[in-house]
C-alpha positions as CSV (number, residue, x, y, z in Angstrom):
1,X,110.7,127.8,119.5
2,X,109.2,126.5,116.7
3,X,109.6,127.0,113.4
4,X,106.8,129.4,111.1
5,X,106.4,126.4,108.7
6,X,106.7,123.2,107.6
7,X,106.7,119.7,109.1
8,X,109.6,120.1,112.6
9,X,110.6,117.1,115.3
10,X,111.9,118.0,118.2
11,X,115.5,116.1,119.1
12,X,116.1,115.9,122.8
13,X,118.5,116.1,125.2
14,X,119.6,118.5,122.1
15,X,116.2,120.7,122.7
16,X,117.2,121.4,118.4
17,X,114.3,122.1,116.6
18,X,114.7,120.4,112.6
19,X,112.5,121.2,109.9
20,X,111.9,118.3,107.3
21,X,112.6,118.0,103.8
22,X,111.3,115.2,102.1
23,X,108.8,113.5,103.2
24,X,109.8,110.4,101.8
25,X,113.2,110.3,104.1
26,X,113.0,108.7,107.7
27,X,113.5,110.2,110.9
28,X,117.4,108.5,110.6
29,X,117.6,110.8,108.0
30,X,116.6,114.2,109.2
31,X,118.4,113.6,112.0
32,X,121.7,113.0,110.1
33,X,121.5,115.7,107.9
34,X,120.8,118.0,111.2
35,X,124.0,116.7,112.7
36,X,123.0,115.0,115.4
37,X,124.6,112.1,116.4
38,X,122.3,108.6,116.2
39,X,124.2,105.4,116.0
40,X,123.1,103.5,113.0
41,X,126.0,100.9,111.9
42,X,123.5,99.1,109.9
43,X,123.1,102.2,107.7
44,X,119.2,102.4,108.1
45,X,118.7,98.9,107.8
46,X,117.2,98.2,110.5
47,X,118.8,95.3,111.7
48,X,121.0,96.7,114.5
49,X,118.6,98.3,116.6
50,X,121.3,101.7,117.3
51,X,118.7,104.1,116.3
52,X,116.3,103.6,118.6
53,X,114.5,106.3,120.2
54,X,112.0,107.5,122.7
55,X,109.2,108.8,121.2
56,X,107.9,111.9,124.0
57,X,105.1,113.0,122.1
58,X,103.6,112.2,118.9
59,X,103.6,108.2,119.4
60,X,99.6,108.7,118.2
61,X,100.5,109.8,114.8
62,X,102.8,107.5,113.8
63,X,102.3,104.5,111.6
64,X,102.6,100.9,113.6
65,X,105.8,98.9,113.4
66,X,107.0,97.5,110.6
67,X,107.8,94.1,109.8
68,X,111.8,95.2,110.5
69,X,111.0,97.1,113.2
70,X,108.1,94.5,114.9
71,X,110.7,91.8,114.6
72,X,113.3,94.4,116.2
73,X,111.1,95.5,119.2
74,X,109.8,92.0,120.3
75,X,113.3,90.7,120.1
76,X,114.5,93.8,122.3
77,X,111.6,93.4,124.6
78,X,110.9,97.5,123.1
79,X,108.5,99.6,125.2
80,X,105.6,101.3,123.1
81,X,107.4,104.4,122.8
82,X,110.6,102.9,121.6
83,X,110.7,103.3,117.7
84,X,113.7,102.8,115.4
85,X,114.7,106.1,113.6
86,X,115.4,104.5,110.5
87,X,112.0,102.7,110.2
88,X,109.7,105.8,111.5
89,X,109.0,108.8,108.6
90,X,109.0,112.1,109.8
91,X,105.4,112.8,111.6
92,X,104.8,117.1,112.3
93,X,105.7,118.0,115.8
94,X,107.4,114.8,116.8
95,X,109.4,114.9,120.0
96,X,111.8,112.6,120.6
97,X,114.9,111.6,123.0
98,X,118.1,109.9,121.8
99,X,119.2,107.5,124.8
């Protein structure tokens, strides 16, 4: 169920439904403050790759990669839809899967 207003993403296998803040934070940060637990032991860097993502629905409305991210994904060998929490900001009605 969603929410009556304001910008939500959708955090999966959780089916938990967060509203954002601060449009200025990343999706690394929505997610923490929600509780849920995303591995990031570069602190939102971007250099250790933990946050990544699967991005169900919404992929369209984000911006492209990064530099960080770019670098991250072709070193990975990253499908489309996998994004980096800490690098993404927090699109409306994102859905996304933690692996």
């Amino acid at each position: 169920m969603k929410p009556k207003s304001g910008k939500s993403i959708t955090f999966l296998p959780d089916d938990k439904i967060v509203l954002v803040s601060h449009q200025d934070e990343t999706v690394l940060n929505v997610a923490i403050r929600a509780g849920l637990p995303i591995d990031h032991t570069c602190g939102g860097f971007g250099t250790c790759g933990t946050c990544v993502v699967f991005v169900r629905a919404g992929l369209e409305n984000l911006p492209p990669r990064n530099e960080i991210e770019a670098e991250m994904a072709q070193d990975r060998g990253f499908l489309k839809e996998e994004r980096l929490c800490c690098q993404i900001p927090p699109v409306d009605g994102l859905v996304l899967e933690r692996p």
